[in-house]
C-alpha positions in Angstrom: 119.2 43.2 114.5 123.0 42.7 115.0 122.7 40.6 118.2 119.8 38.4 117.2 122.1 38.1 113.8 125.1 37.2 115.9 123.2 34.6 118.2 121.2 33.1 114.5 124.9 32.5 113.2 126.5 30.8 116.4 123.5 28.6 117.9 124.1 24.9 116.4 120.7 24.4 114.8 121.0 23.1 111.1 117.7 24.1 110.3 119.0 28.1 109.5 118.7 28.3 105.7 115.3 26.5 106.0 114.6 29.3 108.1 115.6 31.8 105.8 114.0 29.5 102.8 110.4 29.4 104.5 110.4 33.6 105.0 109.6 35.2 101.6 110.2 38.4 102.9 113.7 37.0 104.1 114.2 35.7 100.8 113.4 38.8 98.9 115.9 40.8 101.0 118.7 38.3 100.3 118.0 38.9 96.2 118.0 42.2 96.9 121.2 42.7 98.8 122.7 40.3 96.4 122.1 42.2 93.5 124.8 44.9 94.7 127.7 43.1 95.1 126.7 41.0 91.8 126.5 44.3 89.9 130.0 44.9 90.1 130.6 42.7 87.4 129.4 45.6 85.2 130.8 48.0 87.2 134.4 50.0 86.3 135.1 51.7 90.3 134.7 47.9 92.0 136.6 50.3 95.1 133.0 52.4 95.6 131.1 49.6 94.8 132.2 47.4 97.7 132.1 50.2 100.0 128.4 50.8 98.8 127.7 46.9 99.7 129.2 46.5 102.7 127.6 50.1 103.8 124.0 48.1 103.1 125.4 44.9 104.6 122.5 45.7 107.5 119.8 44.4 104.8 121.2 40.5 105.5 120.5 41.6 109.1 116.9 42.3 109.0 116.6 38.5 106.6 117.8 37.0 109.3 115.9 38.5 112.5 112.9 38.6 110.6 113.0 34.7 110.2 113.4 34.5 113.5 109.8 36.2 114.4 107.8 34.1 116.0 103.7 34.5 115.2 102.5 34.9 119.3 104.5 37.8 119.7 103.3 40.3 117.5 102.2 42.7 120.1 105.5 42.1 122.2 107.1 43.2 118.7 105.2 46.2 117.9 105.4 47.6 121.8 109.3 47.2 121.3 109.5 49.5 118.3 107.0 51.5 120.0 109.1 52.0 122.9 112.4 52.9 120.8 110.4 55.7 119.3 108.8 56.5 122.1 112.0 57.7 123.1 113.2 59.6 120.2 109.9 61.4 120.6 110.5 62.4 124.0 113.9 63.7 123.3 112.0 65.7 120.3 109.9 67.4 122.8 112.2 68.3 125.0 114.3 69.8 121.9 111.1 71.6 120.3 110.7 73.3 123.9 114.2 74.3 124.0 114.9 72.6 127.3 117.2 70.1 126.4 119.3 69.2 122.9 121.1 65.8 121.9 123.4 65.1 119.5 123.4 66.9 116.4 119.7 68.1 116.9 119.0 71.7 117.0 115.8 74.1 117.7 115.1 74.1 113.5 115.4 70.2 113.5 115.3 68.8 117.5 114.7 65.2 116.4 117.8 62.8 118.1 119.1 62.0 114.8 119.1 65.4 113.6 117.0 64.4 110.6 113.5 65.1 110.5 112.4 63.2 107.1 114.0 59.9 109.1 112.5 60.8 112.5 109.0 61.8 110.9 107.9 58.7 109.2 109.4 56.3 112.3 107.1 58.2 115.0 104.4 58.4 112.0 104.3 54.4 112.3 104.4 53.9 116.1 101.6 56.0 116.9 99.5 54.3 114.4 100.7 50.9 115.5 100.1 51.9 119.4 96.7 52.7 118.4 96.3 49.3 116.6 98.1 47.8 119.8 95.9 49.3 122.5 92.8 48.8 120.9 92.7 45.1 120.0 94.1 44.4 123.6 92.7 42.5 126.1 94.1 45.9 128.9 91.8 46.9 131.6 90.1 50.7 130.9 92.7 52.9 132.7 96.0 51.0 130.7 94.1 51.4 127.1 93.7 55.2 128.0 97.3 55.3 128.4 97.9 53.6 125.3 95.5 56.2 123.4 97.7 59.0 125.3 100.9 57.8 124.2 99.7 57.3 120.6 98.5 60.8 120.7 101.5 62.3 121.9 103.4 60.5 119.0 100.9 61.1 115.9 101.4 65.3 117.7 104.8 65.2 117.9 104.9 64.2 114.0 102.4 67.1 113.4 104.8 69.5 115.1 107.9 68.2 113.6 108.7 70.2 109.9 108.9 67.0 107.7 107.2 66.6 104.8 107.9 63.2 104.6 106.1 62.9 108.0 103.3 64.5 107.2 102.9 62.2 103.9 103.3 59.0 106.3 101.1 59.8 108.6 97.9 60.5 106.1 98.4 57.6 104.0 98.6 55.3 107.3 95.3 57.2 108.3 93.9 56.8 104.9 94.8 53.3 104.0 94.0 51.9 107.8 90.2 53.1 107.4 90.2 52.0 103.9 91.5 48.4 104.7 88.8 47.9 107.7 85.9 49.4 105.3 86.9 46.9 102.6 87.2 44.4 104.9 84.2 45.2 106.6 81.9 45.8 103.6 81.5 49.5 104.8 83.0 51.1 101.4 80.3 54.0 101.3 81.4 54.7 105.2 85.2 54.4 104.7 84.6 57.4 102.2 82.7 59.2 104.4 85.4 58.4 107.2 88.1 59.2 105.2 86.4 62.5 103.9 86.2 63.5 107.1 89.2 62.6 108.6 91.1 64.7 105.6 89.0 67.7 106.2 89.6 67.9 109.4 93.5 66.9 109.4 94.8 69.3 106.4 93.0 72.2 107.5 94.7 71.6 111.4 97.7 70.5 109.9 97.9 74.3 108.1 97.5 75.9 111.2 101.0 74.7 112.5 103.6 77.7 112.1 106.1 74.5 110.8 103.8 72.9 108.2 102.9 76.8 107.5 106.3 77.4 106.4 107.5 74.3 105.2 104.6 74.6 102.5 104.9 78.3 101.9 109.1 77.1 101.5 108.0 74.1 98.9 106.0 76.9 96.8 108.8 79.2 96.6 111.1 76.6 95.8 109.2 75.6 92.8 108.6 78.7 91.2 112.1 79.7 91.4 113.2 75.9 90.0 115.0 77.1 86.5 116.9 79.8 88.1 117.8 78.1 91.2 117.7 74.3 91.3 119.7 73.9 94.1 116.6 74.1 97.0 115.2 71.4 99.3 112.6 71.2 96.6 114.5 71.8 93.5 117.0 69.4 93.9 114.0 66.6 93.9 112.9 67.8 90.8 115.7 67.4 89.2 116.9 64.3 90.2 113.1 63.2 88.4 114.0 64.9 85.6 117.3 64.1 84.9 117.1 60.6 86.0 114.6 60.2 83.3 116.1 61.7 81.0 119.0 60.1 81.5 117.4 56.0 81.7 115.9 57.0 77.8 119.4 58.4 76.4 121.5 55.1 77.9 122.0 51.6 75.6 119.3 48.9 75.6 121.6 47.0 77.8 122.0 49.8 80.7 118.3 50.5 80.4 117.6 46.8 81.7 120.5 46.4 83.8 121.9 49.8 84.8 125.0 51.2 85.8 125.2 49.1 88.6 126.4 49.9 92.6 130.2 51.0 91.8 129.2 53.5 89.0 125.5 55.0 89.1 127.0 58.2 91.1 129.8 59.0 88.3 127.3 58.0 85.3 124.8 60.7 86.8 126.6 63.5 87.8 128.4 63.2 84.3 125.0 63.4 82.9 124.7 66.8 85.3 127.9 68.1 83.9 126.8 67.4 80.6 122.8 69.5 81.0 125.3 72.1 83.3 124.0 74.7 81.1 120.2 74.0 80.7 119.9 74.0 84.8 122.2 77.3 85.5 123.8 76.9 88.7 123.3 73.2 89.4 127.2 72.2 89.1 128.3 75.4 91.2 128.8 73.4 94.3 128.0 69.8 94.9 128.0 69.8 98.1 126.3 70.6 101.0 127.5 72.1 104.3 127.2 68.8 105.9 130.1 67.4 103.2 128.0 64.8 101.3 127.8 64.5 98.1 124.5 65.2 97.5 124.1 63.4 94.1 125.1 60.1 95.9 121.3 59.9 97.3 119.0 60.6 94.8 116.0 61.0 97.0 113.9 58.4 96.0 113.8 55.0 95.6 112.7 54.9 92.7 115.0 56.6 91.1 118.2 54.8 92.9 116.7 51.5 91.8 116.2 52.6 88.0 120.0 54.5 88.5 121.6 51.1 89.8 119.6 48.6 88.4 117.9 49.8 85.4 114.3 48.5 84.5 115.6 45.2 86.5 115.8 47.9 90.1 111.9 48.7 89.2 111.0 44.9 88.8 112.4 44.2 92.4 110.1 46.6 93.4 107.3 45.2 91.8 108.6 41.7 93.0 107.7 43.3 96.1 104.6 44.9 96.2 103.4 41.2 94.5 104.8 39.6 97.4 103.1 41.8 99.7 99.8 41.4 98.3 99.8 37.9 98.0 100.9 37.6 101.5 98.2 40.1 102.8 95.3 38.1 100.8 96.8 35.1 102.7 96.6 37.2 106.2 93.5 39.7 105.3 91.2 38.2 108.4 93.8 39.2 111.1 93.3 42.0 112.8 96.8 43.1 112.4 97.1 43.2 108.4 95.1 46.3 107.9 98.4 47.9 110.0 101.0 46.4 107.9 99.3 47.5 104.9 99.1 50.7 105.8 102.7 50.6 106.7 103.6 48.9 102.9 101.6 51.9 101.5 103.3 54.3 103.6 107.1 52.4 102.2 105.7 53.3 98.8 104.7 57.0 99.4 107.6 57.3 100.8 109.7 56.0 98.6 108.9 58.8 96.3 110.9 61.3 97.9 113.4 59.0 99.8 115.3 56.4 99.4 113.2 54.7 101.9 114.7 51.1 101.2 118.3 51.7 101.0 118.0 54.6 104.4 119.6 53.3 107.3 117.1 55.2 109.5 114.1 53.8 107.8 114.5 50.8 105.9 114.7 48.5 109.4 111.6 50.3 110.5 109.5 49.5 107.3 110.8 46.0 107.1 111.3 44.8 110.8 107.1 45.9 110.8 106.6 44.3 107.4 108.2 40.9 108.4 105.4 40.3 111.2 102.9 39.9 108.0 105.3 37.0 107.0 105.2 34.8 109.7 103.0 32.0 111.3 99.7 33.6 112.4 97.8 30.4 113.1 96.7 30.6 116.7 96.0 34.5 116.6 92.6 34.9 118.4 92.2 38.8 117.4 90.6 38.5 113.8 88.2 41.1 112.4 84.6 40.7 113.1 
């Protein structure tokens, strides 16, 4: 994104805001980054705020590169992704195994980044897409069987990988894919069927993985210990829902629309924590974790961070989006492609649930750099659904 950013802002065409004009999905992420430094005209620590905007400066970068896509080369686009988490898969492997570690990655968490619930969802979307790549290709036998091989390793690897996030990805791009041909197809009574089977196949396997095992047995614990001790994987998701909430219905009509805005929505909440201190026992002890980050800087779900920063305005831009998606995928909904991007839009919005999946560093490019192919030019594309 950087270098076809820097080559998009020193080539001499004059046609570069048309270009940007012409994308909605380009336009939409402009309005979106905007809205950040333009909040801090409400804000009182301008310092964070500007720190907070420059750290998302990267959502400009994706605007510009995906104006830049071009409608032949959606394949070439896909098999590039594909290939950078191709990679990060491999080196997950060879963690898992124990035979070799990068980075910060470790035996418990051997993904490159040393994040599982970034790594998950990523390798989640490249298998699907390989699978969408290799079988709409024109390949001879022997190259699609590799392409089925390498999808396979990358839908496992996910599987074997403890994130929940993951996990969630991965069945709502298997779900929503089967739906979207069904619908398409006129085949809704066999889309259930095929999407009845596929779950009572997958969650049953999926159980059967010592990881998944004891992620879920973790989540269950997690729960029913919540009101003693908040501070789990679990517990702290449940109450950033719940105080978040809480904390949109006690503020001022004009903070309900607008919110606190990017310099102040981490003081305005975790004085709302200090406040509720003694309803959540434990929750102030440390705010920390043994990485250093402030955890209540990341709230764990977009949703939330949108409502926190923006107020009811954060949610609109949301729903700006999901129109904007659907109009464009009505627009698109003969190519053979759109059932993919669907599926990955879907998977944004599961996501988003329990991440800040628009605002991550790690994800957000992936969502959107796939997204922005259902934005540009089709006309041409010979591979329709039939």
């Amino acid at each position: 994104m950087f270098l076809i950013s820097i080559l998009w802002i020193i080539e001499s065409a004059n046609f570069k805001l048309t270009q940007l004009k012409n994308n909605a999905l380009s336009l939409f992420l402009i309005v979106i980054y905007t809205a950040y430094p333009v909040s801090l005209l409400w804000s009182d620590d301008i310092t964070f705020g500007i720190q907070r905007s420059l750290d998302l400066i990267w959502i400009l970068l994706i605007a510009i590169t995906v104006s830049q896509y071009e409608g032949d080369k959606v394949r070439a686009y896909l098999l590039s992704f594909i290939a950078g988490a191709s990679i990060h898969a491999l080196f997950f492997v060879l963690g898992y195994l124990e035979l070799f570690h990068i980075l910060n990655s470790t035996p418990q968490d051997p993904s490159v980044s040393g994040n599982r619930n970034t790594y998950g969802p990523i390798v989640a979307v490249a298998g699907v897409s390989m699978i969408y790549v290799t079988l709409t290709s024109e390949w001879q036998k022997t190259n699609k069987i590799y392409g089925l091989i390498l999808s396979s390793f990358l839908l496992i690897t996910v599987l074997l990988n403890a994130s929940r996030a993951g996990h969630a990805v991965l069945i709502t791009l298997a779900v929503t894919g089967i739906a979207y041909v069904a619908y398409l197809k006129g085949k809704k009574i066999l889309g259930g069927l095929a999407i009845g089977a596929l779950l009572a196949i997958l969650l049953p396997f999926m159980l059967t993985i010592d990881n998944i095992q004891e992620r879920f047995a973790a989540t269950m614990s997690e729960i029913a210990v919540y009101e003693i001790n908040p501070l789990t994987s679990t517990g702290i998701r449940l109450s950033f829902y719940k105080n978040t909430l809480e904390l949109q219905i006690e503020r001022p009509l004009l903070e309900k629309v607008i919110g606190s805005g990017a310099g102040d929505y981490v003081s305005e909440y975790n004085a709302f924590i200090e406040k509720k201190a003694g309803t959540l026992p434990g929750l102030t002890q440390h705010k920390q974790d043994t990485q250093g980050w402030n955890r209540f800087k990341d709230l764990h779900s977009q949703y939330l961070m949108s409502m926190l920063t923006f107020g009811i305005t954060g949610l609109l831009l949301i729903v700006g989006l999901v129109i904007l998606v659907c109009r464009q995928t009505m627009l698109n909904k003969d190519l053979i492609f759109t059932g993919l991007f669907c599926s990955v839009f879907m998977a944004l919005m599961i996501n988003s649930l329990f991440q800040s999946a628009m605002e991550t560093r790690g994800l957000a490019p992936a969502y959107f750099l796939i997204l922005g192919l259902l934005f540009i030019n089709h006309q041409g594309i010979k591979n329709r659904h039939g």
